[in-house]
N, C-alpha and C positions, 0 to 999 in steps of 0.2 A: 416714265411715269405711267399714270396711268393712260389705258386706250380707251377713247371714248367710246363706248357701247351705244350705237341705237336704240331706243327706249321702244318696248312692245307691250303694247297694255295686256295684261292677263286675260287667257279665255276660259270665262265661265261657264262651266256644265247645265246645261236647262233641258225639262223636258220638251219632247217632240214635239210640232206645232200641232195641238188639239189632246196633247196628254198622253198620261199613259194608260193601258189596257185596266181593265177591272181585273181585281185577281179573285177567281174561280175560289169561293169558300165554302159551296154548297155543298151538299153529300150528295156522291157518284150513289146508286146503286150499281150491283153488278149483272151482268148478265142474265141470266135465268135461260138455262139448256133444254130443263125435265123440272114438269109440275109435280106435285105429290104425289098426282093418283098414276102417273107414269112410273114413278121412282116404286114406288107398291107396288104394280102391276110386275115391274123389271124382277125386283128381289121376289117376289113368288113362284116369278116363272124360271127365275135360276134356283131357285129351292126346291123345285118341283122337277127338273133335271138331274139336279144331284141325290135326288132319295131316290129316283128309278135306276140311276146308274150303283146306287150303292146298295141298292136291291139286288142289283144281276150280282154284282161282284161279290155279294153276301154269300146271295146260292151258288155260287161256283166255289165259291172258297170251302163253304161245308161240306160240298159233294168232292172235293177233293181231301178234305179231312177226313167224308167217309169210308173212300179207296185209301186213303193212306193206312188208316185205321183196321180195315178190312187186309189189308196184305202185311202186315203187324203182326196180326192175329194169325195168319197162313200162315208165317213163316215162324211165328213164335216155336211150335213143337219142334220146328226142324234143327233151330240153334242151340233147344235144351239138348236134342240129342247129341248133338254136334261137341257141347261143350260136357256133356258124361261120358263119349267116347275119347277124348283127350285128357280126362281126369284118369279113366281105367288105361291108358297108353302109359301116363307118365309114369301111375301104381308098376305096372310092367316095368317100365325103365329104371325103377327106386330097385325093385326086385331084383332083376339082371343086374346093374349096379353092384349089390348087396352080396348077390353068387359071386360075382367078380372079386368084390374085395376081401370079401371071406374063405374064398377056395383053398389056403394054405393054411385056414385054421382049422384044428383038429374037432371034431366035434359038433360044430357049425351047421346048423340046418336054417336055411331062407326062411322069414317071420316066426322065426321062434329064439328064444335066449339059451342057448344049450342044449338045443332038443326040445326044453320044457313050452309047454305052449301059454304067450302072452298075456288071453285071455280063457281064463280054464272053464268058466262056465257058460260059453258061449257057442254052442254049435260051429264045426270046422269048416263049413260053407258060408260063416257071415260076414256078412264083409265091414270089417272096420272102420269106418274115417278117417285118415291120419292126422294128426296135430299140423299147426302151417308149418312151421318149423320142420318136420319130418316130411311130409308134402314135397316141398323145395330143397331135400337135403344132397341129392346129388345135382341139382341144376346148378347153372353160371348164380354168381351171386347178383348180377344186375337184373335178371330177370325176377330174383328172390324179395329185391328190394323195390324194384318198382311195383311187386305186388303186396309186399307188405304198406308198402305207401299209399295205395287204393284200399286196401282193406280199415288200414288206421284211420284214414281221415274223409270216409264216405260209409 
């Protein structure tokens, strides 16, 4: 049956002898690093750094705008010529082309339709522009297309 069990009076929880601690309800300030007129002084004198440094780098930046600008300008005539002398090469090339594939027709004289000349009131030294299409008519067609695609959409 049953075992007799030793009887233990139960031990109550009570506080420490004199209590417990006050609990802290007051408001903490915090710290304080930098007064105001430190905090002003800081941000002026970083505001005052950064406009001299974005001064220099202002005037360096324009004086290389105006070398770049300057050698732009020097080089400009040299690539109009550049690219008028490979307009009158290719004229050549459409032409020799045009002897080549014409030479076994009877009659046939290089820019002109049978002899007859293209444009009749126009002085024999002037020089025509050719359409793009005739421009590009003996070249690869990738080259024909990639400029017709710069010209359509710019």
């Amino acid at each position: 049956m049953a075992t007799a069990v030793p009887h233990c009076p139960p031990k109550q929880d009570l506080p420490p002898p004199g209590g417990y601690k006050k609990i802290p309800f007051a408001r903490v300030p915090p710290k304080s690093y930098f007064t105001g007129f430190t905090t002003i002084g800081t941000y002026v004198a970083v505001t005052a750094v950064g406009l001299g440094i974005y001064y220099l780098t202002a005037k360096k930046v324009k004086r290389d705008e105006i070398e770049m600008r300057s050698a732009q300008n020097v080089i400009f005539p040299i690539l109009i010529a550049e690219r008028d002398r490979e307009f009158l090469r290719q004229l050549r090339r459409n032409r020799d082309e045009e002897a080549d594939l014409m030479k076994n027709v009877p009659g046939w004289e290089v820019g002109t339709w049978y002899g007859e000349p293209v444009f009749k009131t126009l002085p024999e030294d002037t020089l025509v522009t050719p359409i793009f299409k005739e421009f590009y008519a003996h070249s690869d067609w990738k080259s024909y297309a990639k400029r017709a695609h710069l010209k359509l959409w710019s």
